[in-house]
PQR file with spaces between the fields and no chain letter, atoms N, CA, C, O and H, PARSE charges and radii, in Angstrom:
ATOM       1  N    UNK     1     -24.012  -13.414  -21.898 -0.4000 1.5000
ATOM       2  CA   UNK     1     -22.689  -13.394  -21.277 -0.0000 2.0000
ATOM       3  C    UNK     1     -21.628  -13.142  -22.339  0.5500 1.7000
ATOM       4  O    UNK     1     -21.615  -13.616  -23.475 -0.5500 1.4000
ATOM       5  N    UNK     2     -20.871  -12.441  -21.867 -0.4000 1.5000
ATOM       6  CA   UNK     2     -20.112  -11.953  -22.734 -0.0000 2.0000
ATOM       7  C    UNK     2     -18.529  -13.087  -23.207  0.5500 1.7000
ATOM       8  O    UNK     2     -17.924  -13.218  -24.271 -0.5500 1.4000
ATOM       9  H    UNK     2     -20.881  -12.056  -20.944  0.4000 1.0000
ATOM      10  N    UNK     3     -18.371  -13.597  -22.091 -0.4000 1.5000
ATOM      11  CA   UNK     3     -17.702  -14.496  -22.330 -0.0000 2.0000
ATOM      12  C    UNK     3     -17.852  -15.850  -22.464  0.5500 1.7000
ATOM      13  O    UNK     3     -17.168  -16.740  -21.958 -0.5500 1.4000
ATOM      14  H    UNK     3     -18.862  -13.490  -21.227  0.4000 1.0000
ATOM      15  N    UNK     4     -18.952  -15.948  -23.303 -0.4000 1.5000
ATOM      16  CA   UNK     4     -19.868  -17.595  -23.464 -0.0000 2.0000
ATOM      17  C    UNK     4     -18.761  -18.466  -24.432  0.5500 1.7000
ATOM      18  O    UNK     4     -18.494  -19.650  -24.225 -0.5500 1.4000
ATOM      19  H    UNK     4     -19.508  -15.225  -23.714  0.4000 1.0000
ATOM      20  N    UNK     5     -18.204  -17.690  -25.470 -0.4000 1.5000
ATOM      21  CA   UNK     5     -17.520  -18.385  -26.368 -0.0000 2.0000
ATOM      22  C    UNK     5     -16.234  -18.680  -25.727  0.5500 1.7000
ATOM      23  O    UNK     5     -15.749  -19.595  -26.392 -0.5500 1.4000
ATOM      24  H    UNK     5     -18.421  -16.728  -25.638  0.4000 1.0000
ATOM      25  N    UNK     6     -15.455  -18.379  -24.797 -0.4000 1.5000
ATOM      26  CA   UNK     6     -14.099  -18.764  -24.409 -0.0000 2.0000
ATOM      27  C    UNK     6     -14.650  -19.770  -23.412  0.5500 1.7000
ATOM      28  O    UNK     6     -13.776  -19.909  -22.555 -0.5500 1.4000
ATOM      29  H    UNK     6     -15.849  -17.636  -24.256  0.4000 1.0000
ATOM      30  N    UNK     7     -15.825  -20.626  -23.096 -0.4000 1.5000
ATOM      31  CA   UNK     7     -16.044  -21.835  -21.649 -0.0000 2.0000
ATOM      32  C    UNK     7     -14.850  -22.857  -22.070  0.5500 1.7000
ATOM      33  O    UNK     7     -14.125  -23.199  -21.136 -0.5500 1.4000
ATOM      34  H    UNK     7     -16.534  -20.512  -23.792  0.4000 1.0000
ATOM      35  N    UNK     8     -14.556  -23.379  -23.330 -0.4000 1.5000
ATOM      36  CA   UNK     8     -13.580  -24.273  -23.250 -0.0000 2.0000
ATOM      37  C    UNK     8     -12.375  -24.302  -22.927  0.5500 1.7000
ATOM      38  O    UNK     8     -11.700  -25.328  -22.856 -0.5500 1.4000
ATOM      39  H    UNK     8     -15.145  -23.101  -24.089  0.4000 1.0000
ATOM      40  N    UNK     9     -11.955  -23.056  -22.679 -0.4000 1.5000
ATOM      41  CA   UNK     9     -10.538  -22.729  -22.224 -0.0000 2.0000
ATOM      42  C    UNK     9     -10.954  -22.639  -20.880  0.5500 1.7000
ATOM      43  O    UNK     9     -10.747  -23.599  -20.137 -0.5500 1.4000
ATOM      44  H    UNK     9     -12.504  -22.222  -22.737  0.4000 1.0000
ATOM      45  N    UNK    10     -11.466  -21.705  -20.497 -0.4000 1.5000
ATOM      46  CA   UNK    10     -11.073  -21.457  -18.603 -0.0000 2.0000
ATOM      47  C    UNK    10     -12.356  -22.448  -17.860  0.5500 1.7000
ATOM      48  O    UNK    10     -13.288  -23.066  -18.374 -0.5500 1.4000
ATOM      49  H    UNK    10     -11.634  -20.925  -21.100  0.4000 1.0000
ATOM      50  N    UNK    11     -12.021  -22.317  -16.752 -0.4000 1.5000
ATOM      51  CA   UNK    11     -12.737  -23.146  -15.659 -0.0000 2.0000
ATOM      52  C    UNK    11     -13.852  -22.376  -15.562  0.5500 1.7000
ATOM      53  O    UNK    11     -13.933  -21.336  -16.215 -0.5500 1.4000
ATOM      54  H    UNK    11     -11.264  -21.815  -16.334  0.4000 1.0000
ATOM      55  N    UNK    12     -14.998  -22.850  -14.613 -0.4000 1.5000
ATOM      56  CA   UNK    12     -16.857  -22.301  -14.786 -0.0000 2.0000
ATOM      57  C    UNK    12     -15.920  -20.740  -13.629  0.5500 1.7000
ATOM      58  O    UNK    12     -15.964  -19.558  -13.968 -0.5500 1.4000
ATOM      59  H    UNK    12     -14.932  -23.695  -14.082  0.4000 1.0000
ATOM      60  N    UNK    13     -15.177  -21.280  -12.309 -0.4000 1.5000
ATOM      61  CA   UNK    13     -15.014  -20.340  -11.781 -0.0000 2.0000
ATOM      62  C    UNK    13     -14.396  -19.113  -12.348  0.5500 1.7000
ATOM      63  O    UNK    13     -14.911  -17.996  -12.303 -0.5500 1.4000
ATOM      64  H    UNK    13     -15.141  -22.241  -12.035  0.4000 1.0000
ATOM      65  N    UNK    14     -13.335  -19.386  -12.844 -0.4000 1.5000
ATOM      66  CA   UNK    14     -12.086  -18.175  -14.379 -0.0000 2.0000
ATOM      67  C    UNK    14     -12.891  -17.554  -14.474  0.5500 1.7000
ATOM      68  O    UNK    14     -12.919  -16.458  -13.914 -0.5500 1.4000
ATOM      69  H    UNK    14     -12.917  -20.293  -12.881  0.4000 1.0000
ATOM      70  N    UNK    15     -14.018  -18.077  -15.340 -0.4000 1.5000
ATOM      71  CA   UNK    15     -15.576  -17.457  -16.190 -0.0000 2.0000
ATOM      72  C    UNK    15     -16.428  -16.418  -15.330  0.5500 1.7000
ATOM      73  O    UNK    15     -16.956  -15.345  -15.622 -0.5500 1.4000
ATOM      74  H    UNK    15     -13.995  -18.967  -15.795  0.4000 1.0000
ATOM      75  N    UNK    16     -16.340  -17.276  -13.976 -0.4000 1.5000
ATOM      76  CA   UNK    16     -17.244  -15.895  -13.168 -0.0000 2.0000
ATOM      77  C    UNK    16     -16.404  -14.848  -13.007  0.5500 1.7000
ATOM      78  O    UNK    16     -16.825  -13.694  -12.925 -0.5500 1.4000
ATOM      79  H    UNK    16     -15.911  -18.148  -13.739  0.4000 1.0000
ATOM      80  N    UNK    17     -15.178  -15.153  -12.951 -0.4000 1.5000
ATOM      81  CA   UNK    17     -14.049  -14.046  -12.952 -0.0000 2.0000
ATOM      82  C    UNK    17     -14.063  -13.120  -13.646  0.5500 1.7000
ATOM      83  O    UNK    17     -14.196  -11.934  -13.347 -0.5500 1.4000
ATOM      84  H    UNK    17     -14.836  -16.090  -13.018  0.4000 1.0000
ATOM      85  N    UNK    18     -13.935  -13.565  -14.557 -0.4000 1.5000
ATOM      86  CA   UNK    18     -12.878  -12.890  -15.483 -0.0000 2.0000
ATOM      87  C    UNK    18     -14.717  -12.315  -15.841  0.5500 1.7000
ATOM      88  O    UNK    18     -14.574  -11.113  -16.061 -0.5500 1.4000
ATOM      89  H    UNK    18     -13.826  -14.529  -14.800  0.4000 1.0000
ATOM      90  N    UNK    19     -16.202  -12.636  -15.975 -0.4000 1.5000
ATOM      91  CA   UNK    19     -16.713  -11.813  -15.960 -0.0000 2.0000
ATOM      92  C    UNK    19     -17.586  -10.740  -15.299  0.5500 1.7000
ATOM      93  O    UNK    19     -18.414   -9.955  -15.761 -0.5500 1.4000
ATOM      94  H    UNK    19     -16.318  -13.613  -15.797  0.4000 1.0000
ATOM      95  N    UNK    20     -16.938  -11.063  -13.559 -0.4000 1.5000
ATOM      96  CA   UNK    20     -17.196   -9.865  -12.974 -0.0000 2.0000
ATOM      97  C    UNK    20     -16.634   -8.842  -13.268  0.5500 1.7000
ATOM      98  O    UNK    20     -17.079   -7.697  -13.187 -0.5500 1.4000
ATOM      99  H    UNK    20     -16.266  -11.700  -13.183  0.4000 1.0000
ATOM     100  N    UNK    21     -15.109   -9.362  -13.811 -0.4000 1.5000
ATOM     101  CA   UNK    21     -14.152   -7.456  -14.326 -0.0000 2.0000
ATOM     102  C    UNK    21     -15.335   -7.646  -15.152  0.5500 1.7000
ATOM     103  O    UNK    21     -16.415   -7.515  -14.577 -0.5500 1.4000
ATOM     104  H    UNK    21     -14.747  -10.292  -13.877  0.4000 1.0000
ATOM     105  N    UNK    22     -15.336   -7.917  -16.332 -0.4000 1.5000
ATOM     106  CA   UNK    22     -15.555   -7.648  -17.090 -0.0000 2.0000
ATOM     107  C    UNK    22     -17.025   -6.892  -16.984  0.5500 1.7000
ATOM     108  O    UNK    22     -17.138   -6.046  -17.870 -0.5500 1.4000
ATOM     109  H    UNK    22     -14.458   -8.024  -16.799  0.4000 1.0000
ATOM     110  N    UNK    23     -18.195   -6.995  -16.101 -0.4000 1.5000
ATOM     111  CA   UNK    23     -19.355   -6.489  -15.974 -0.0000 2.0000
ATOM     112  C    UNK    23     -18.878   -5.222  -15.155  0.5500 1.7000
ATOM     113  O    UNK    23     -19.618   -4.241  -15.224 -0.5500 1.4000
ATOM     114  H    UNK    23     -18.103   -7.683  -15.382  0.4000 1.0000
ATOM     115  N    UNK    24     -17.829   -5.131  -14.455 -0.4000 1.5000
ATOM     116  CA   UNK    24     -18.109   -3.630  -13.761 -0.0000 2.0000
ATOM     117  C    UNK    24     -17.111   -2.634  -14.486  0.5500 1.7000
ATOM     118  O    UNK    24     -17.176   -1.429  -14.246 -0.5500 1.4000
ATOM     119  H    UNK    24     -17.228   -5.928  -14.399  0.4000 1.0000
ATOM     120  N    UNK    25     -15.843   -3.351  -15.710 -0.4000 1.5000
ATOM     121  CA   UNK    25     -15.481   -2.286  -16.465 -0.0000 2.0000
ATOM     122  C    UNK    25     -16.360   -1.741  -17.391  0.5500 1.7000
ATOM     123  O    UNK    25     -16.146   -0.559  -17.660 -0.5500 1.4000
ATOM     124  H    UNK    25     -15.791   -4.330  -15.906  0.4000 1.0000
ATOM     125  N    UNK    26     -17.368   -2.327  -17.997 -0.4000 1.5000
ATOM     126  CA   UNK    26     -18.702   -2.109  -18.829 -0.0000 2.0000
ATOM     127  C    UNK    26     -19.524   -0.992  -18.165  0.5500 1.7000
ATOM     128  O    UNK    26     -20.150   -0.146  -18.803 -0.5500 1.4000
ATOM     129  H    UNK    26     -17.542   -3.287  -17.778  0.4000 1.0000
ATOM     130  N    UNK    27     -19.466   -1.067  -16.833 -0.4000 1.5000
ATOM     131  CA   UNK    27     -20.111   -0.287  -15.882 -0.0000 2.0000
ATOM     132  C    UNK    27     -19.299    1.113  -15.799  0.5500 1.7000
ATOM     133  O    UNK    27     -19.470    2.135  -16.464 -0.5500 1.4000
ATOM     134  H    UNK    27     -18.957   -1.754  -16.315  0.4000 1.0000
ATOM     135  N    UNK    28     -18.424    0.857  -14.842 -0.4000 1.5000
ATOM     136  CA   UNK    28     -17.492    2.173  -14.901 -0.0000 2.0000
ATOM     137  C    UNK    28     -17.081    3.028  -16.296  0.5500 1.7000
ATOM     138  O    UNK    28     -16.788    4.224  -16.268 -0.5500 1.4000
ATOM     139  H    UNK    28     -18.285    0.027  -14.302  0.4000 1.0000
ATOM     140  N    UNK    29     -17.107    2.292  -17.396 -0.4000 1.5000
ATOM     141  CA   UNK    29     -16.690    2.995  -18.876 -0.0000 2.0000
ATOM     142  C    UNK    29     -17.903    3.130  -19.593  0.5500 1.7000
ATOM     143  O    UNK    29     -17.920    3.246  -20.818 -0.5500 1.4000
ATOM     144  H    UNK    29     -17.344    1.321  -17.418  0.4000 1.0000
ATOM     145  N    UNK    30     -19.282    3.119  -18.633 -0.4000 1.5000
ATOM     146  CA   UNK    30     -20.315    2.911  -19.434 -0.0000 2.0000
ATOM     147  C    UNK    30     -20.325    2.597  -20.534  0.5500 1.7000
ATOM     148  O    UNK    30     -20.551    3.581  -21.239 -0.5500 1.4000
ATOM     149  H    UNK    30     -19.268    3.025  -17.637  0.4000 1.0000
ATOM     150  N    UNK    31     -20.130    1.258  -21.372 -0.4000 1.5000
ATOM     151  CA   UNK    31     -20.447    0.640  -22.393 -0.0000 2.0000
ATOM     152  C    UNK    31     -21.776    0.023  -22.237  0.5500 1.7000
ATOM     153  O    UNK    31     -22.218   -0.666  -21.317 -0.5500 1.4000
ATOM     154  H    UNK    31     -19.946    0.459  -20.799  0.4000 1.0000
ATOM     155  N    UNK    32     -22.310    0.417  -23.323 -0.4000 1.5000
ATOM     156  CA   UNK    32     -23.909    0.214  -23.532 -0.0000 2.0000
ATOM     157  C    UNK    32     -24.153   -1.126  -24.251  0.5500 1.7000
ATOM     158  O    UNK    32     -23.830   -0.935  -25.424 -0.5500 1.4000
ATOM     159  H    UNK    32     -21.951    0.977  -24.070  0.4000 1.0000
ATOM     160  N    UNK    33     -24.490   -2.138  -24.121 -0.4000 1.5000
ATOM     161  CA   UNK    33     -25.205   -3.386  -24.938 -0.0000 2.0000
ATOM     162  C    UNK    33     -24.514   -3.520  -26.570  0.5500 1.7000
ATOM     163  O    UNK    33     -23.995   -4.495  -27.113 -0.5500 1.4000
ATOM     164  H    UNK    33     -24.752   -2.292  -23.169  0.4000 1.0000
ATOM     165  N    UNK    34     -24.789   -1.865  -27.168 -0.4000 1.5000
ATOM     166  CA   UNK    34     -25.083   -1.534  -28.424 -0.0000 2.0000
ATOM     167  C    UNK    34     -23.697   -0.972  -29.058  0.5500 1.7000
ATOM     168  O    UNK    34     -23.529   -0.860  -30.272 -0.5500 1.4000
ATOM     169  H    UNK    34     -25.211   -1.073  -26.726  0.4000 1.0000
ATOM     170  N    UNK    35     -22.605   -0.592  -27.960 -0.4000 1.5000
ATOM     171  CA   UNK    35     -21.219   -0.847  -28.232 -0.0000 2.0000
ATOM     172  C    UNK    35     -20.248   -1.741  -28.419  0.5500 1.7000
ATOM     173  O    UNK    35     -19.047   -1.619  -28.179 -0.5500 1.4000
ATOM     174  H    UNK    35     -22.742   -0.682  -26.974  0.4000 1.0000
ATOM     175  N    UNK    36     -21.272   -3.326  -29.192 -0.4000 1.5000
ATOM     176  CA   UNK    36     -20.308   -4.471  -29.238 -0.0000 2.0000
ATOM     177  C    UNK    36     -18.569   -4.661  -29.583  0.5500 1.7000
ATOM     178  O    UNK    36     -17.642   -5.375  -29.201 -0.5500 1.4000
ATOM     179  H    UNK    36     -22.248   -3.425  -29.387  0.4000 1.0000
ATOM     180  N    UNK    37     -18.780   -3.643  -30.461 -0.4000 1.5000
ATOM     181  CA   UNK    37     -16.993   -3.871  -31.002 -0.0000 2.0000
ATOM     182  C    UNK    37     -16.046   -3.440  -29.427  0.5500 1.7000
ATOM     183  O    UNK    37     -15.370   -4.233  -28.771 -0.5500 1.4000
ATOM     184  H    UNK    37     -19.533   -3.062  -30.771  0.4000 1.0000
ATOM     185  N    UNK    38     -16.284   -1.872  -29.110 -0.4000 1.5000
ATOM     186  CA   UNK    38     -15.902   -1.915  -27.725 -0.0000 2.0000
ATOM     187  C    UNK    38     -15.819   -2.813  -26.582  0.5500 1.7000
ATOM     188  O    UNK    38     -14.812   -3.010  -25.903 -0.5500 1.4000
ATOM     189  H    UNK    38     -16.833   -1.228  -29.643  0.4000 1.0000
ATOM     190  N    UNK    39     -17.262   -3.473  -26.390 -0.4000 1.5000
ATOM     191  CA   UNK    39     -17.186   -4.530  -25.191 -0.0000 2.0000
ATOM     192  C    UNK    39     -16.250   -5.590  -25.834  0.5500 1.7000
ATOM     193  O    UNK    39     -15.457   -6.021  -24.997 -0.5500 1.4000
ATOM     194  H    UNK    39     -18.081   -3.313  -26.942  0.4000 1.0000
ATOM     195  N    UNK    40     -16.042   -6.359  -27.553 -0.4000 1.5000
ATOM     196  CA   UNK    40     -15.611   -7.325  -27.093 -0.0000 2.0000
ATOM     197  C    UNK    40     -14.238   -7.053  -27.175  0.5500 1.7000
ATOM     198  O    UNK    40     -13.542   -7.966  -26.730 -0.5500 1.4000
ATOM     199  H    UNK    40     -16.687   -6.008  -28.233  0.4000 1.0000
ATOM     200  N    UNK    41     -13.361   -5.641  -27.801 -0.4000 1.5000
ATOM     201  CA   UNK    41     -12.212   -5.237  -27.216 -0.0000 2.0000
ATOM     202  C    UNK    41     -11.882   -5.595  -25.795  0.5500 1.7000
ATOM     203  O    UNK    41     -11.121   -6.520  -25.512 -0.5500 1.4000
ATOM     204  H    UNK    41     -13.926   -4.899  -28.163  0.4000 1.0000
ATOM     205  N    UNK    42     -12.546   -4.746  -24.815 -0.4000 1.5000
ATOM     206  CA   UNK    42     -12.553   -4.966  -23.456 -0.0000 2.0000
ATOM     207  C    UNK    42     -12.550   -6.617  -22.814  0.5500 1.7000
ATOM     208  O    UNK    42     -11.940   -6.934  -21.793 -0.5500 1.4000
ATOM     209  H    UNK    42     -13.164   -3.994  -25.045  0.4000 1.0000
ATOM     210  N    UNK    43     -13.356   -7.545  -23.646 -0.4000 1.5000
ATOM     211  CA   UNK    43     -13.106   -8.481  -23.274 -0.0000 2.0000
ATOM     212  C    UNK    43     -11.928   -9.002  -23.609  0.5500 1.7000
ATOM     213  O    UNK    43     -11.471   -9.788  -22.779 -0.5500 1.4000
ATOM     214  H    UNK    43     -13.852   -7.288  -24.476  0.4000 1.0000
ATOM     215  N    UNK    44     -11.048   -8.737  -24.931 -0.4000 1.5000
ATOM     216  CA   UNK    44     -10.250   -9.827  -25.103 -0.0000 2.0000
ATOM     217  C    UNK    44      -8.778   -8.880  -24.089  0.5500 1.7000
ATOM     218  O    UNK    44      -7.741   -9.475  -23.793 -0.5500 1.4000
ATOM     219  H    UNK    44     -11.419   -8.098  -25.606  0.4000 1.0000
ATOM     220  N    UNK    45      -9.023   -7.444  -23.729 -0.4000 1.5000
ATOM     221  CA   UNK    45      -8.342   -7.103  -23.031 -0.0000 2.0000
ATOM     222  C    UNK    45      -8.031   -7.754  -21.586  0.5500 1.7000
ATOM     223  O    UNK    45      -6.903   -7.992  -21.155 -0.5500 1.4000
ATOM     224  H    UNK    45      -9.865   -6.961  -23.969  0.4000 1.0000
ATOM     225  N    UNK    46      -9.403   -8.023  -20.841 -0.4000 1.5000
ATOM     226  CA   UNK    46      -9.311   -9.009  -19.681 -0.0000 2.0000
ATOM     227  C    UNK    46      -8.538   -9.974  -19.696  0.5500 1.7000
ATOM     228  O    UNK    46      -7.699  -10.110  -18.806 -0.5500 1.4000
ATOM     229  H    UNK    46     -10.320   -7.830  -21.191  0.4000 1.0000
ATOM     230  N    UNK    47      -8.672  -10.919  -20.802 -0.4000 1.5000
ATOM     231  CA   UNK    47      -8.263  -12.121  -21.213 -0.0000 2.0000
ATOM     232  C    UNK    47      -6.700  -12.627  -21.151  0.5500 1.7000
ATOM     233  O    UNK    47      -6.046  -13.580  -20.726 -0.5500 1.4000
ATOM     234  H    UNK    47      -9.354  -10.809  -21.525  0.4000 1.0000
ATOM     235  N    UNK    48      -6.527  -11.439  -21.815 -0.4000 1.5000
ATOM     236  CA   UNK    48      -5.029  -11.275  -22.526 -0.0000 2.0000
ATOM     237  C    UNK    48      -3.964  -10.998  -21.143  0.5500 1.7000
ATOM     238  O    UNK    48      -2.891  -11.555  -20.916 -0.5500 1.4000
ATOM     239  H    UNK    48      -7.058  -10.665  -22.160  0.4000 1.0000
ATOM     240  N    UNK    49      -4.604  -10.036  -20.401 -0.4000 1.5000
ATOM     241  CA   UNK    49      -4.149   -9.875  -19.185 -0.0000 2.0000
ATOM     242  C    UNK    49      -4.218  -11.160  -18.380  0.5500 1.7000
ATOM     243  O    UNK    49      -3.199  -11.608  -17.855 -0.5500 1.4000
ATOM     244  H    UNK    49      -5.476   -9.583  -20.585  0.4000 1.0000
ATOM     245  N    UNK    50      -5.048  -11.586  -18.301 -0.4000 1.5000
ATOM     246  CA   UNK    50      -5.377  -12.641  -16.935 -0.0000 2.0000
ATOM     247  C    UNK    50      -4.306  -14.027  -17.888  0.5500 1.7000
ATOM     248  O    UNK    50      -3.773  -14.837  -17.129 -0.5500 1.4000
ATOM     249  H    UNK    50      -5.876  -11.222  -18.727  0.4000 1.0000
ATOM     250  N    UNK    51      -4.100  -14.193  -19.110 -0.4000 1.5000
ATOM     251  CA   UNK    51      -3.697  -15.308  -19.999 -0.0000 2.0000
ATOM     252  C    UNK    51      -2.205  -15.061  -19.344  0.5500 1.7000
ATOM     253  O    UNK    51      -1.506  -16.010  -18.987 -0.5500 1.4000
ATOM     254  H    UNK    51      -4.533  -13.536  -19.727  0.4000 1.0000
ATOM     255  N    UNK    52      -1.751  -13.557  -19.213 -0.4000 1.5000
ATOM     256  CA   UNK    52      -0.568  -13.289  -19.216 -0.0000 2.0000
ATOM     257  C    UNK    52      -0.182  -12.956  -17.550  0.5500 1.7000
ATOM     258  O    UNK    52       0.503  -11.962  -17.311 -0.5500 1.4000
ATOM     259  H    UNK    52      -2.318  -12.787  -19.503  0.4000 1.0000
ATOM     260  N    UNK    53      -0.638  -13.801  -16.473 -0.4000 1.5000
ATOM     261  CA   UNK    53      -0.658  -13.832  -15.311 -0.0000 2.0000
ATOM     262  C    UNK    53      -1.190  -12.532  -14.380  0.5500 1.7000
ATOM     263  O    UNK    53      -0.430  -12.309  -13.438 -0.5500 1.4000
ATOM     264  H    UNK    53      -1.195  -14.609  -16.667  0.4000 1.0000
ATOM     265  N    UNK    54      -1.951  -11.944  -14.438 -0.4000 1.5000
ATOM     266  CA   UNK    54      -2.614  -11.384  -13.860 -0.0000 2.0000
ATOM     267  C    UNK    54      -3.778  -11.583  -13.217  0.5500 1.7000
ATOM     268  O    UNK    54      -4.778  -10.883  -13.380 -0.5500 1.4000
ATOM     269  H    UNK    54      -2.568  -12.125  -15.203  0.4000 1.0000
ATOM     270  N    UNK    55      -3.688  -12.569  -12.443 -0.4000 1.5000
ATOM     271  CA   UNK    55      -4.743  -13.041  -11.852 -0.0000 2.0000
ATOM     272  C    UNK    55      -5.470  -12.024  -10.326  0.5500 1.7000
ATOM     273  O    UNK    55      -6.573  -12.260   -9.833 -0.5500 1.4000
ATOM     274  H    UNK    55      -2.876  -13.137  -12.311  0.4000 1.0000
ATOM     275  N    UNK    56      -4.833  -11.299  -10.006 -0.4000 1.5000
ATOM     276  CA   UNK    56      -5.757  -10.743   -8.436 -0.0000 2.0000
ATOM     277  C    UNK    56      -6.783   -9.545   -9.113  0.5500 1.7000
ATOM     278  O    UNK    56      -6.518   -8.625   -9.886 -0.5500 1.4000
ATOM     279  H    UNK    56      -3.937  -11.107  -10.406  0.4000 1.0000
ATOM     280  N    UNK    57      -8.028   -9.954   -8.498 -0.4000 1.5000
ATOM     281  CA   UNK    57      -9.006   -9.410   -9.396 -0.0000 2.0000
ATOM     282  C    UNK    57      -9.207   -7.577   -9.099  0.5500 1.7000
ATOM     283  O    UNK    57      -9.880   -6.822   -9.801 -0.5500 1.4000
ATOM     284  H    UNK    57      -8.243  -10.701   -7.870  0.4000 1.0000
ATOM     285  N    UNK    58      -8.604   -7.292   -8.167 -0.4000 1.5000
ATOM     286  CA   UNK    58      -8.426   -5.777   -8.129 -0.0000 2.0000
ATOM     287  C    UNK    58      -7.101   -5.226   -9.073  0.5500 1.7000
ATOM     288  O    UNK    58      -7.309   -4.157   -9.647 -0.5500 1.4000
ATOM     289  H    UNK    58      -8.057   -7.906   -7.597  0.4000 1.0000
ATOM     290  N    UNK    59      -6.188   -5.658   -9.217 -0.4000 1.5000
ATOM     291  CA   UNK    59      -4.698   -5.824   -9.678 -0.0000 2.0000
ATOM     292  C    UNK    59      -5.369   -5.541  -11.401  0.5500 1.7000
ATOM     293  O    UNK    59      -5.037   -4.676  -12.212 -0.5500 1.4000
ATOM     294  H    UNK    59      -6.019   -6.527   -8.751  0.4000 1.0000
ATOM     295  N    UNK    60      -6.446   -6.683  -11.528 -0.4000 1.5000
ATOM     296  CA   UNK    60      -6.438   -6.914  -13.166 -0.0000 2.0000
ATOM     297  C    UNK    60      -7.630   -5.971  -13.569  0.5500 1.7000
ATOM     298  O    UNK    60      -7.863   -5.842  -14.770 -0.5500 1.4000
ATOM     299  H    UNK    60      -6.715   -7.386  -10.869  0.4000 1.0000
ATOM     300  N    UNK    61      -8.577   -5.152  -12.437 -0.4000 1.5000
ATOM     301  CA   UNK    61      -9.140   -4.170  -13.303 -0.0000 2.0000
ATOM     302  C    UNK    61      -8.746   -3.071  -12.842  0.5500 1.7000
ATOM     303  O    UNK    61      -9.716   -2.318  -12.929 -0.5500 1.4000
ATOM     304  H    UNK    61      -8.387   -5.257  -11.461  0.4000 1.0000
ATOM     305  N    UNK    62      -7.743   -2.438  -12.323 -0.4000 1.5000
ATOM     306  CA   UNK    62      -6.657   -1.430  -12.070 -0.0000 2.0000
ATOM     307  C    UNK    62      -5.892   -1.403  -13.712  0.5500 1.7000
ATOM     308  O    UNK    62      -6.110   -0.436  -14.442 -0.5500 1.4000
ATOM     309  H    UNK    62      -6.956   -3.050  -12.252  0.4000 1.0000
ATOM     310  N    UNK    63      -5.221   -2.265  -14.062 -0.4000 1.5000
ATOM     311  CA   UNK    63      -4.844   -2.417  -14.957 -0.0000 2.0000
ATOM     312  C    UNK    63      -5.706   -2.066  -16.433  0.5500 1.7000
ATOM     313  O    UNK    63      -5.307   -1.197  -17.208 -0.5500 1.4000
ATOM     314  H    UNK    63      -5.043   -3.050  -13.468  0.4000 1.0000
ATOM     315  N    UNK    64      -6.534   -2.615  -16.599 -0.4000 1.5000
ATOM     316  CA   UNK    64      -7.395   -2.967  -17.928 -0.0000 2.0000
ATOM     317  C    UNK    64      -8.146   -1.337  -18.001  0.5500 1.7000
ATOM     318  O    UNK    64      -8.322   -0.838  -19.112 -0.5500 1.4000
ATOM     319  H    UNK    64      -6.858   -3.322  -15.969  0.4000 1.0000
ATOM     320  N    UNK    65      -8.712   -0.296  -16.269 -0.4000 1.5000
ATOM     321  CA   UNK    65      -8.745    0.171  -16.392 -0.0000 2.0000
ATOM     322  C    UNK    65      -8.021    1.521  -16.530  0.5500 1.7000
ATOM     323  O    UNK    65      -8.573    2.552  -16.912 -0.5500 1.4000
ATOM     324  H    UNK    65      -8.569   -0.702  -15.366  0.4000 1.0000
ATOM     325  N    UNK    66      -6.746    1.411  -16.185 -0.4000 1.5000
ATOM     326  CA   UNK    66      -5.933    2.664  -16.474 -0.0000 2.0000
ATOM     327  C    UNK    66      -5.588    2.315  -17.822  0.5500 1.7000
ATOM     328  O    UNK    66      -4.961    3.333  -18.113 -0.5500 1.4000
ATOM     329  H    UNK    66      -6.298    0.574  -15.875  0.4000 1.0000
ATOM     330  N    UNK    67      -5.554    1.630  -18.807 -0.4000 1.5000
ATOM     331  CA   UNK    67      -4.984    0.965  -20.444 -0.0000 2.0000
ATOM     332  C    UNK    67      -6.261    1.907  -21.046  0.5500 1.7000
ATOM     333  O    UNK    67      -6.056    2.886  -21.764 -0.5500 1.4000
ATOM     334  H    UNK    67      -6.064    0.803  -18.570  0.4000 1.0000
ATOM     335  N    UNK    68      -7.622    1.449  -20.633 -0.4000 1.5000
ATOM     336  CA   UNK    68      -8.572    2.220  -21.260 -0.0000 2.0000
ATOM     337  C    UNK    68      -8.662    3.805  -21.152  0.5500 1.7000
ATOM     338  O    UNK    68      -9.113    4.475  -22.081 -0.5500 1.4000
ATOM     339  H    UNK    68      -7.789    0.654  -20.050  0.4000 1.0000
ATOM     340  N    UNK    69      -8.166    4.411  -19.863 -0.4000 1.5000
ATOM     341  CA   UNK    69      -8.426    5.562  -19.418 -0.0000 2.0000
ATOM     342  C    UNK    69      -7.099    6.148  -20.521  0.5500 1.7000
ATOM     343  O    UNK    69      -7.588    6.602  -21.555 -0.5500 1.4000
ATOM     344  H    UNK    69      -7.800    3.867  -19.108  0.4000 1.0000
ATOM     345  N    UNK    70      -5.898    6.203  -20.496 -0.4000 1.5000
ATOM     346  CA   UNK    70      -4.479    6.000  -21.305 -0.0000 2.0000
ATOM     347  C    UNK    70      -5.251    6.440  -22.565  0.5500 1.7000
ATOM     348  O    UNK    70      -5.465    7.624  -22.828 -0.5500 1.4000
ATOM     349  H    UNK    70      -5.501    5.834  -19.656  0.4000 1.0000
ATOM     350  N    UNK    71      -5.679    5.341  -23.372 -0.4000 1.5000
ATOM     351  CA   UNK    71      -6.180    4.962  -24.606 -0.0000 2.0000
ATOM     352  C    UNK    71      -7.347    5.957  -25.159  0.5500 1.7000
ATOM     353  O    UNK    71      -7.692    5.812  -26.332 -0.5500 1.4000
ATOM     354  H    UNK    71      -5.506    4.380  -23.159  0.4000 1.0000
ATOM     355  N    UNK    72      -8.007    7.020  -24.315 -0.4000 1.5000
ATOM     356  CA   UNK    72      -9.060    7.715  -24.293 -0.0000 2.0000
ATOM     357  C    UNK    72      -8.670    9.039  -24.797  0.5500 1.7000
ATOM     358  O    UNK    72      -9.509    9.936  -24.888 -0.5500 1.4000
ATOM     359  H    UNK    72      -7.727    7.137  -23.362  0.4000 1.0000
């Protein structure tokens, strides 16, 4: 899991959250296992967003994914 090291901050539910974006932007941007620096970009991108009130889970990978698409 990609977000094993942040459990002390968010709740078990946050966690399933924040890593379903996080498993289907991996998906849609095909990031492979073996692209760690990328995935954990992407993760602290989720984060940072959802830290900074973005909580509706279509809203926050609309977002994270047009930043990446932008950024490309």
């Amino acid at each position: 899991m990609a977000f094993s090291k942040y459990t002390g901050i968010f709740t078990s539910g946050e966690m399933a959250f924040l890593q379903r974006i996080f498993d289907q932007l991996c998906e849609e941007h095909r990031l492979a296992l073996q692209e760690q620096g990328q995935r954990d970009q992407l993760a602290h991108e989720i984060i940072q967003a959802f830290e900074n009130g973005v909580t509706d889970e279509v809203e926050l990978r609309q977002l994270i994914s047009k930043r990446r698409t932008a950024g490309a």
